[in-house]
C-alpha positions as CSV (number, residue, x, y, z in Angstrom):
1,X,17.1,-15.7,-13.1
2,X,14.2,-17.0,-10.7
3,X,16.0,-14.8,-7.6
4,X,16.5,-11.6,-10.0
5,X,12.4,-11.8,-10.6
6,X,12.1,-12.1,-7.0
7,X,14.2,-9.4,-6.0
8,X,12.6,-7.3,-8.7
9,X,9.2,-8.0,-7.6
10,X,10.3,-7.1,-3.9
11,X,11.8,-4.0,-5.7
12,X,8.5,-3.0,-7.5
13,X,6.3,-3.4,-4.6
14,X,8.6,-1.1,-3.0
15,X,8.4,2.0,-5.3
16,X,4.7,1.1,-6.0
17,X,4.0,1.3,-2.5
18,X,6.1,3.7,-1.6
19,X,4.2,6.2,-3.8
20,X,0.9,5.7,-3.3
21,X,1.4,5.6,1.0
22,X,2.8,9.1,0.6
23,X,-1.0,11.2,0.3
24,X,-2.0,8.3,3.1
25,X,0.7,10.0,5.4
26,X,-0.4,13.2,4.8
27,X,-4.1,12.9,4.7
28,X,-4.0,11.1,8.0
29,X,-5.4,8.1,6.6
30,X,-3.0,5.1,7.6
31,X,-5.7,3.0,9.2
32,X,-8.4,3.1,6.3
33,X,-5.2,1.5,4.3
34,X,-5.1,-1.2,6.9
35,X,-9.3,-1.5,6.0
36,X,-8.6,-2.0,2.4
37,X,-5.7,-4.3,3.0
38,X,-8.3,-6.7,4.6
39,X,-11.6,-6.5,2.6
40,X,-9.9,-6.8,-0.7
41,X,-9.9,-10.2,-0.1
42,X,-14.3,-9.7,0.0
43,X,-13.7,-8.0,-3.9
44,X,-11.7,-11.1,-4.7
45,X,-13.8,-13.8,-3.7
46,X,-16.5,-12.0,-5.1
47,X,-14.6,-11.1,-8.6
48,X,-14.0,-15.0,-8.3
49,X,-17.8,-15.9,-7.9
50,X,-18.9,-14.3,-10.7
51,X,-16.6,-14.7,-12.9
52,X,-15.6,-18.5,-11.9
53,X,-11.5,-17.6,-13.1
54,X,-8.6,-15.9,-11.6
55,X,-7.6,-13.9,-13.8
56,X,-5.7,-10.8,-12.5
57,X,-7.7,-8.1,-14.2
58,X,-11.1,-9.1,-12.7
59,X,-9.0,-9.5,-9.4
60,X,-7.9,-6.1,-9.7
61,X,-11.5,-5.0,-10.4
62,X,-13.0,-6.7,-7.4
63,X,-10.3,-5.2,-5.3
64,X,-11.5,-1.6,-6.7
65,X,-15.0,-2.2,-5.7
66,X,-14.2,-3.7,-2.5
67,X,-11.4,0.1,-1.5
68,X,-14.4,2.0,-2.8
69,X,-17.1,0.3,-1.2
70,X,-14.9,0.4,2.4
71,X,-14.3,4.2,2.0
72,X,-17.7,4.6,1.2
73,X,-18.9,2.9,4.4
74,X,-16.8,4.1,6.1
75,X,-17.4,7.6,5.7
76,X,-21.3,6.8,5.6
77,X,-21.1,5.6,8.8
78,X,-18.7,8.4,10.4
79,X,-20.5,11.2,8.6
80,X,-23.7,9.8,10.9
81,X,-22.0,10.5,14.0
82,X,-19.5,7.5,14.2
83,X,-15.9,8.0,15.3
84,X,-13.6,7.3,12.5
85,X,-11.8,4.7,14.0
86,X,-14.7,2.7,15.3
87,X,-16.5,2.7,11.4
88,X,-13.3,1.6,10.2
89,X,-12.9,-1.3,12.5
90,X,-16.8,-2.2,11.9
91,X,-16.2,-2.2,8.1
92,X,-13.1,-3.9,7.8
93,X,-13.9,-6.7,10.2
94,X,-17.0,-7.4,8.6
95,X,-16.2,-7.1,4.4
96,X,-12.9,-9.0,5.8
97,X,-15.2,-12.1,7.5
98,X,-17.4,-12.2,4.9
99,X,-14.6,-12.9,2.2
100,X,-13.5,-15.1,4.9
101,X,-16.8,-17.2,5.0
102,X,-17.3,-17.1,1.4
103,X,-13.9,-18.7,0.6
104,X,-15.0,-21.3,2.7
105,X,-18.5,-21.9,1.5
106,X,-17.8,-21.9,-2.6
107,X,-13.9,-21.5,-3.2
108,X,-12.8,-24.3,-0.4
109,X,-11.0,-26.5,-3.7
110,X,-9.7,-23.2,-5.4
111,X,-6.4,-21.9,-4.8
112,X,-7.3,-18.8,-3.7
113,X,-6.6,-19.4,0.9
114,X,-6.6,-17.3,3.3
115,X,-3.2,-17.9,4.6
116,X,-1.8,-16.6,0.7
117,X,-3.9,-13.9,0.7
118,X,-2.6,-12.5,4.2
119,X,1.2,-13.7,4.2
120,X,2.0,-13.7,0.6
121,X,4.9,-16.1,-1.0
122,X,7.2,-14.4,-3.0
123,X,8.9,-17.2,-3.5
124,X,6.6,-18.6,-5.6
125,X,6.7,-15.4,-8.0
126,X,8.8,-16.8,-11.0
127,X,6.4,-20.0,-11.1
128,X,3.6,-18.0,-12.5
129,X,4.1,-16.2,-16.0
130,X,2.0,-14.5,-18.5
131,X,3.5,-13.9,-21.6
132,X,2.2,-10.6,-23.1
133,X,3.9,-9.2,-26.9
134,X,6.1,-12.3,-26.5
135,X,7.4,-10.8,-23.4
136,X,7.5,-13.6,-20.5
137,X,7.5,-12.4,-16.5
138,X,5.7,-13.6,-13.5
139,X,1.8,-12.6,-13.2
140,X,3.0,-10.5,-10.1
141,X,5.4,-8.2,-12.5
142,X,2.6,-7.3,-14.5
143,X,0.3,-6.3,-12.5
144,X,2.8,-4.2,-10.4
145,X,3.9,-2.2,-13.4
146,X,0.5,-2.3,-14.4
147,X,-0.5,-0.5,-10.8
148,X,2.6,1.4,-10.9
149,X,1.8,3.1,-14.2
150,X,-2.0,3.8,-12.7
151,X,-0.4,5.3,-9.6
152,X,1.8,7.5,-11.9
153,X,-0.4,8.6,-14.2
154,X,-3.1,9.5,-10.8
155,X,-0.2,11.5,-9.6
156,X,0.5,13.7,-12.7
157,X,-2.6,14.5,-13.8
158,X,-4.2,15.4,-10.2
159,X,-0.9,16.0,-8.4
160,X,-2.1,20.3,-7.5
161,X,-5.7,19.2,-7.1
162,X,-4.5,16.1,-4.6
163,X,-2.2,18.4,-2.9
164,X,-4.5,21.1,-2.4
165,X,-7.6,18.6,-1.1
166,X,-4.8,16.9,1.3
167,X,-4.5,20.7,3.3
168,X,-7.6,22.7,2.9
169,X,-10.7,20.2,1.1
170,X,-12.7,23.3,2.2
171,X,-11.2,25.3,-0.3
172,X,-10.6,23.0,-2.6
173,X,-14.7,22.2,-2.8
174,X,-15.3,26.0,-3.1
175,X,-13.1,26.8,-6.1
176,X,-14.7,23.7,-8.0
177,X,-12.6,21.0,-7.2
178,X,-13.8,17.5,-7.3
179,X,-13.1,16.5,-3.4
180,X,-15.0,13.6,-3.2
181,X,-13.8,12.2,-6.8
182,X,-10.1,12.5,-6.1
183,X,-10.9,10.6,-2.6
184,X,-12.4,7.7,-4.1
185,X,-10.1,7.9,-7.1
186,X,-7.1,7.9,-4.3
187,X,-8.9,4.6,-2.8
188,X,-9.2,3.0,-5.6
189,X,-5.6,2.8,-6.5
190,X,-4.8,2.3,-3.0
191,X,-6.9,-0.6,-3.8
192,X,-4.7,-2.0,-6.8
193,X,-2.0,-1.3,-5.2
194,X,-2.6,-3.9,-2.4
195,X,-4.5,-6.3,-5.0
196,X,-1.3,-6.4,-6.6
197,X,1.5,-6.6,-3.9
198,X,-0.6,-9.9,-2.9
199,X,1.3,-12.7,-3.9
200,X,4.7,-11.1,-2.8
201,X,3.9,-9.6,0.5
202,X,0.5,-10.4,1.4
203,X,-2.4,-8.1,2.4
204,X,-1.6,-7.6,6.2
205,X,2.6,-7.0,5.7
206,X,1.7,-4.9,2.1
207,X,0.8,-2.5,4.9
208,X,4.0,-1.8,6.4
209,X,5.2,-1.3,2.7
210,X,2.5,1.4,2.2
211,X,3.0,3.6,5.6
212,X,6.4,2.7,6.7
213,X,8.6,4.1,3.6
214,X,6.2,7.1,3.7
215,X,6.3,7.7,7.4
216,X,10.2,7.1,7.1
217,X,10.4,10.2,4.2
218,X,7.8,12.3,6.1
219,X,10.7,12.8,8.8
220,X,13.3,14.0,6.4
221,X,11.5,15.8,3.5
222,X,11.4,19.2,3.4
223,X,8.7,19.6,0.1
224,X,5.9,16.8,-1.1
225,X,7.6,16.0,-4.2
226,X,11.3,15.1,-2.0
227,X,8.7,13.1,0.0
228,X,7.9,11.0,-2.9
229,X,11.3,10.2,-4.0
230,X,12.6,9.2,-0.4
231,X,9.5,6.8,0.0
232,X,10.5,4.8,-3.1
233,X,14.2,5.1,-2.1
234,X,13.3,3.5,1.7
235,X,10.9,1.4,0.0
236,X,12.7,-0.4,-2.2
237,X,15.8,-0.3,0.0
238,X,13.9,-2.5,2.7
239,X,12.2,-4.8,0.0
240,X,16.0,-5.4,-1.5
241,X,18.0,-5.7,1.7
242,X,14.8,-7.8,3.2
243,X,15.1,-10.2,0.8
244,X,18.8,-10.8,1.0
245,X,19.2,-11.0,5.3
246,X,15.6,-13.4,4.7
247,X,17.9,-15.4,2.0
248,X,21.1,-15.3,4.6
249,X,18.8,-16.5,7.6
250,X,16.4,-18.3,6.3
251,X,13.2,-17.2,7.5
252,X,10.0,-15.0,6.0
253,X,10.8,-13.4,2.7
254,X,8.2,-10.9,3.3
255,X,8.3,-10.7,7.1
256,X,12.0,-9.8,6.5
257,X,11.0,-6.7,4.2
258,X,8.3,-5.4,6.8
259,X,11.1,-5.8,9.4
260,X,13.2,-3.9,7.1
261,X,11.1,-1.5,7.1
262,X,10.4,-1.3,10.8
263,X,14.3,-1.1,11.2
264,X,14.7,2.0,8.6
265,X,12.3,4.0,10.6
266,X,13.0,3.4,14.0
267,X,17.0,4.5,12.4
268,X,16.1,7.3,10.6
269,X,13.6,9.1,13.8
270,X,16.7,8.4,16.1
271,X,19.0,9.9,13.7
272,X,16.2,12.8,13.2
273,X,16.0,13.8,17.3
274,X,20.1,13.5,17.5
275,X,20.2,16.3,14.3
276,X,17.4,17.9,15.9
277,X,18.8,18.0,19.6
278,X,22.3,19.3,17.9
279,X,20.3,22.6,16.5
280,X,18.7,22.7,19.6
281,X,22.0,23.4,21.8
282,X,24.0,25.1,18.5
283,X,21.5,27.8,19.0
284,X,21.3,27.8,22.7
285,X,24.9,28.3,22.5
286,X,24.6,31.1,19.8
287,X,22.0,32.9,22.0
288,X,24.1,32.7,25.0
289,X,27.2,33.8,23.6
C-alpha cells in the first residue's frame, strides 16, 4: 500500500503538471515558472509566520501570493525598461533569499528546511495523512487533486479566452477580454501547482515536471487540446517509470523522474528530426521523379 501512494502521488504530479506547463510552452514563459518554483518558498515561510501552523491550505495561499507577487514584479520591472530575463533573475533571487533568511531567523526548530523544500522526499508521502469524509490519504494526495481540480476547472471555463491571449493579447484586450486577469489567474495556479508537487518532487525538480512533458508534446501535437493530452501522457509516464528504475537502482526518487523526463524528450526530438528528414527526401524524391 505505502509504494501504490507513492507511485500515485508521482502519477498525480505528473498529469497536474503536465497540464498546467502546457500555456507556459506556448506563452514562452518557462523561466518565470522556474521564478515561482523558487519564491514560493518566501509565501510559505511567510504563510507560516503569520499563521504559526502548517497547514496546507494557508501554504497553498502563501504560495499564491508569493506567483502573483513574482509576476507582478516582474513585469513591473520589465514594463520599466528591464529585459525580461534580467527582472526575473532579480526577482527570483531575492523573494528566494529572503525566504531563505527568514527560515533561518524564526522557523530554524520547525520542520519546514530548505533542503525539503528544494529536493522533495516522496518517500516520505504515505507517512503524512489527513483524513477528510472518513477518507484517509497522504497530505500530498489532497492537495494534488485539490490543484488538479483548480487547474481543470481554470482550463474549462477560460480555455478560448487563454487560447486566444496566448497568440494575439492585442486582440484579445480590444474585444474586452480580461488579459491581465487570465495572466495572474494562469500564475496563480502555476503557483499551487508547485506548492503542491513540494513534498514529492521538490521546488527546483517540480520544474522539469512542468516544461519537460509540455515541451515533449509541443513536438508531436498537431492542435492545443492533443497537446494537453500528450503532456499528461509523458508526464505521468516519467513520474511512473522514474519511480520504478529509482526503486531498481537505488538512488533519487525524484531526480529519477526529472531524468525521466530529460530522457523522453531528448527520444521523442530525435525520433521527430528522423520522421522529419524522411518527408524531407520522400518529397525530394517525388519532385525529382
Amino acid at each position: 500500500m505505502i509504494e501504490f501512494w507513492v507511485v500515485f502521488t508521482g502519477l498525480l504530479v505528473g498529469v497536474t503538471c503536465g497540464i498546467a506547463g502546457v500555456f507556459l510552452i506556448l506563452r514562452r514563459m518557462s523561466m518565470i515558472a522556474d521564478a515561482i518554483s523558487h519564491t514560493v518558498l518566501f509565501g510559505i515561510v511567510m504563510a507560516y509566520l503569520i499563521t504559526q501552523t502548517l497547514n496546507g491550505f494557508w501554504m497553498l495561499v502563501g504560495a499564491a501570493f508569493a506567483g502573483i507577487l513574482t509576476a507582478y514584479l516582474v513585469q513591473l520591472l520589465h514594463s520599466s525598461g528591464i529585459q525580461e530575463d534580467a527582472a526575473i533573475g532579480v526577482v527570483f533571487t531575492s523573494l528566494f533569499a529572503a525566504g531563505v533568511l527568514l527560515i533561518t531567523l524564526f522557523a530554524g526548530n520547525v520542520h519546514l528546511d530548505v533542503e525539503h523544500v528544494l529536493m522533495g522526499e516522496i518517500a516520505f508521502v504515505p507517512w503524512d495523512k489527513w483524513t477528510l469524509l472518513g477518507l484517509a490519504m497522504p497530505k500530498a494526495v489532497w492537495m494534488l487533486l485539490l490543484v488538479l481540480v483548480i487547474n481543470i476547472a481554470f482550463l474549462l471555463l477560460f480555455f478560448k479566452e487563454m487560447k486566444l491571449a496566448t497568440f494575439d493579447p492585442v486582440y484579445a484586450a480590444t474585444i474586452g477580454i480580461p488579459v491581465v486577469f487570465l495572466h495572474y489567474g494562469f500564475m496563480t495556479s502555476i503557483s499551487f501547482t508547485t506548492v503542491a508537487a513540494f513534498d514529492s518532487v521538490g521546488a527546483i525538480l517540480v520544474v522539469a515536471m512542468l516544461i519537460g512533458p509540455a515541451a515533449t508534446s509541443y513536438l508531436i501535437s498537431k492542435t492545443i487540446k492533443q497537446m494537453f493530452v500528450y503532456s499528461m501522457l509523458f508526464g505521468a509516464a516519467a513520474s511512473v517509470i522514474g519511480y520504478y528504475l529509482a526503486k531498481f537502482w537505488d538512488t533519487s526518487i525524484a531526480g529519477m523522474m526529472a531524468t525521466t523526463v530529460g530522457f523522453i524528450f531528448i527520444v521523442t526530438f530525435i525520433c521527430q528530426k528522423i520522421v522529419e528528414r524522411r518527408k524531407k527526401v520522400l518529397v525530394h524524391k517525388l519532385e525529382t521523379s
